[in-house]
C-alpha positions in Angstrom: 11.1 22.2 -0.8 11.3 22.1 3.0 8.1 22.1 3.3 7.6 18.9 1.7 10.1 17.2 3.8 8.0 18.2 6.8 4.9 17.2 5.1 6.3 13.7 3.8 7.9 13.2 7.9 4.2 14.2 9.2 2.4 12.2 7.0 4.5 9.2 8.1 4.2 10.0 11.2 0.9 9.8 11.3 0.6 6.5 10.3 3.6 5.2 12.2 1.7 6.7 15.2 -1.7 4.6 14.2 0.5 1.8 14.8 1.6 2.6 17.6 -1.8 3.0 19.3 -3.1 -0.4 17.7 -3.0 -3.1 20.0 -4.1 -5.5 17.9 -1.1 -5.2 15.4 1.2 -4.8 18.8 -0.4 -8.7 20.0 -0.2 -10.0 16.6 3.4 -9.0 16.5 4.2 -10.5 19.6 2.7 -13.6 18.9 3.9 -14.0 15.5 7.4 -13.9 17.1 6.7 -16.1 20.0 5.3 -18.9 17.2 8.5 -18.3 15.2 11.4 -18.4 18.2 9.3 -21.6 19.0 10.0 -22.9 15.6 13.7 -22.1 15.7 13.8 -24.1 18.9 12.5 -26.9 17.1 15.1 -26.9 14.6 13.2 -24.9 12.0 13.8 -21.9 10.2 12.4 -18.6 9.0 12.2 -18.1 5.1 11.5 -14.5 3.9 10.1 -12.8 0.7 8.8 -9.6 -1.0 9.4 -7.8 -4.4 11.0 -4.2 -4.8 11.4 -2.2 -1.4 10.1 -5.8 0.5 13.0 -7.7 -1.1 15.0 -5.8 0.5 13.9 -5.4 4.3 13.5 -9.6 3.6 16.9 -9.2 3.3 17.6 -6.8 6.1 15.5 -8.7 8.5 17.3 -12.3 7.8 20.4 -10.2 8.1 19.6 -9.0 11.4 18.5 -12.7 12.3 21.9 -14.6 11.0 24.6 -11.5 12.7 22.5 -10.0 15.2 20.1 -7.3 16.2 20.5 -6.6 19.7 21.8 -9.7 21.7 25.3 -10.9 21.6 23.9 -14.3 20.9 24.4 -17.3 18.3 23.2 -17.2 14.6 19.5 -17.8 14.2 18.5 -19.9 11.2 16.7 -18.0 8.6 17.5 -17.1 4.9 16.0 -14.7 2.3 14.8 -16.1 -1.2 15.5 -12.9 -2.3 18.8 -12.9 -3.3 20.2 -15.6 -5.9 20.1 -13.9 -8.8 20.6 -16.8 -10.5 17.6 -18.8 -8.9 15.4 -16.3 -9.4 15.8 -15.6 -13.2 15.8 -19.4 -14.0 12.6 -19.6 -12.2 11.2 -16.5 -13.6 12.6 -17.5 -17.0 11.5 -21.7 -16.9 8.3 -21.0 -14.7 7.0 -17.6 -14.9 7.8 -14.3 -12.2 5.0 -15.9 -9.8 6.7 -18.7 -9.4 10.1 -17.3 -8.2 9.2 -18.1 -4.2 7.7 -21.0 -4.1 10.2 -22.8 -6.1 12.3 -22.0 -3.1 10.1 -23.6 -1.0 9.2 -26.4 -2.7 13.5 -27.0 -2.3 13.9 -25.7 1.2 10.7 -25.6 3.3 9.7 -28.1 5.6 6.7 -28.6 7.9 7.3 -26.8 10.9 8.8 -23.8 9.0 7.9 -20.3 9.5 7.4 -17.9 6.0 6.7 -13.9 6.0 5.6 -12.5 3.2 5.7 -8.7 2.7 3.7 -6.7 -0.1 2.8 -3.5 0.6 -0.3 -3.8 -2.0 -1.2 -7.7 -0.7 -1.2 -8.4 -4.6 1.8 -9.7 -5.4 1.2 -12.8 -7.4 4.4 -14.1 -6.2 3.7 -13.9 -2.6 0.2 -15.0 -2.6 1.5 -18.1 -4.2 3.9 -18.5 -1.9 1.8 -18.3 0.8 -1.1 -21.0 -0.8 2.1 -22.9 -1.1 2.8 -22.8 2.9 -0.4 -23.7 3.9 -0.6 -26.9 1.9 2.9 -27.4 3.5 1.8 -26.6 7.6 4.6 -23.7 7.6 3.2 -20.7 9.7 3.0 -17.5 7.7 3.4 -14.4 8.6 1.9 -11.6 6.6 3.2 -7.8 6.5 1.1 -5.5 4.0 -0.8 -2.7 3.8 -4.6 -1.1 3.7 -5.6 -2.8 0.9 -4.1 -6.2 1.7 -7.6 -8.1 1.7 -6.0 -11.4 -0.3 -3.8 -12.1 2.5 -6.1 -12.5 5.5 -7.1 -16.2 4.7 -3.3 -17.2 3.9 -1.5 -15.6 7.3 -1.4 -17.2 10.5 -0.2 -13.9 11.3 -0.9 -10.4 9.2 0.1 -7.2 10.1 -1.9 -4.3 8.1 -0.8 -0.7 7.9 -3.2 1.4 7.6 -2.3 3.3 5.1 -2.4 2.6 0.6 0.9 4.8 0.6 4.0 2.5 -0.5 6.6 4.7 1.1 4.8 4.8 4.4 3.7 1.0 4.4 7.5 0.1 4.2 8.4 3.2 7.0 6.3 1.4 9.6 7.3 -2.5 7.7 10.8 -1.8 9.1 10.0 -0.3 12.4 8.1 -3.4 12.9 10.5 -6.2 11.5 13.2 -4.7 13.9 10.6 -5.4 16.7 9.8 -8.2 15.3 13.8 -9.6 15.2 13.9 -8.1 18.8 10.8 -10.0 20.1 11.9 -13.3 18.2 15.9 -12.7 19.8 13.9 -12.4 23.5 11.4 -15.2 23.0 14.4 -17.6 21.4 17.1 -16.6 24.3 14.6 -17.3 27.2 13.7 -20.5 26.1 17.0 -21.7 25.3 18.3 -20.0 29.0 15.3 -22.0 30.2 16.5 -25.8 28.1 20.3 -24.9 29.3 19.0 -24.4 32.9 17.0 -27.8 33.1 19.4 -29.7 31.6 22.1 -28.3 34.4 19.3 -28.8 37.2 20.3 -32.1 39.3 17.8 -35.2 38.5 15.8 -37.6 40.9 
């Protein structure tokens, strides 16, 4: 059985290390942060959704976002629509499953916004629809997914693709990169506001 722990860590591995040679997913990344510090400055926020495994790092990645990842720094406004239980089976009971996100949004987004949606598979009804719902809306999205994510690429701003059509490894390298991704959004947000702070300090005329 030790052998398959080596061969499950290599075979990660692998993939994590694909990622780390693609430059392409590296700009995207950085980008896709820069757009959403830029809408926090603004006043807007960051809304967050998958199913299963996803559901969770949505929640683990607004976490990071409201406490804090790596900078001492104040809350930064984004929220999960993940987590009320009570939302959620309403929807799913009243509407149907693939209506569970953008019911949300319909109730909390606002043009300017920022949405990621993560799906390993890029099938998730609810996510799609979530995202057709965005672009009607003007809120950026933000795709994470994997190999066989094809249904994403005309509703993301912004889409990350692992290569890879392995669940377990998709969501290795999905919360690698959403770390990065809170860590690149902190950097972005604090600069800009250090930038506002120092302006407004600078003597006029």
């Amino acid at each position: 059985m030790t052998g398959l722990v080596r061969e499950v860590l290599a075979e990660g591995i692998v993939v994590a290390q694909a990622v780390e040679r693609d430059v392409g997913i590296h700009a995207t990344l950085v980008q896709a942060a820069e757009a959403t510090a830029a809408a926090m400055m603004a006043g807007h926020k960051l809304m967050v959704a998958g199913n299963g495994g996803s559901a969770a790092d949505a929640q683990h990645l607004v976490g990071e976002f409201v406490c804090r990842l790596v900078e001492d720094r104040p809350a930064m406004r984004a929220v999960a629509l993940t987590t009320d239980t009570s939302i959620l089976t309403a929807v799913g009971n009243d509407y149907g499953y693939e209506r569970t996100f953008v019911r949300q949004i319909e109730a909390l987004g606002q043009r300017g916004d920022v949405f990621m949606g993560i799906s390993t598979s890029g099938r998730s009804p609810n996510v799609l629809r979530a995202l057709e719902l965005c672009r009607e809306m003007s809120i950026t999205t933000i795709g994470l997914t994997g190999s066989s994510g094809d249904r994403m690429v005309p509703l993301c701003d912004y889409l990350i693709r692992i290569p890879s059509d392995v669940t377990m490894y998709i969501q290795l390298v999905h919360l690698a990169l959403e770390h990065v991704f809170c860590m690149l959004t902190e950097r972005f947000y604090l600069g800009r506001n250090r930038s506002a702070a120092a302006d407004a300090a600078s003597p006029k005329g």
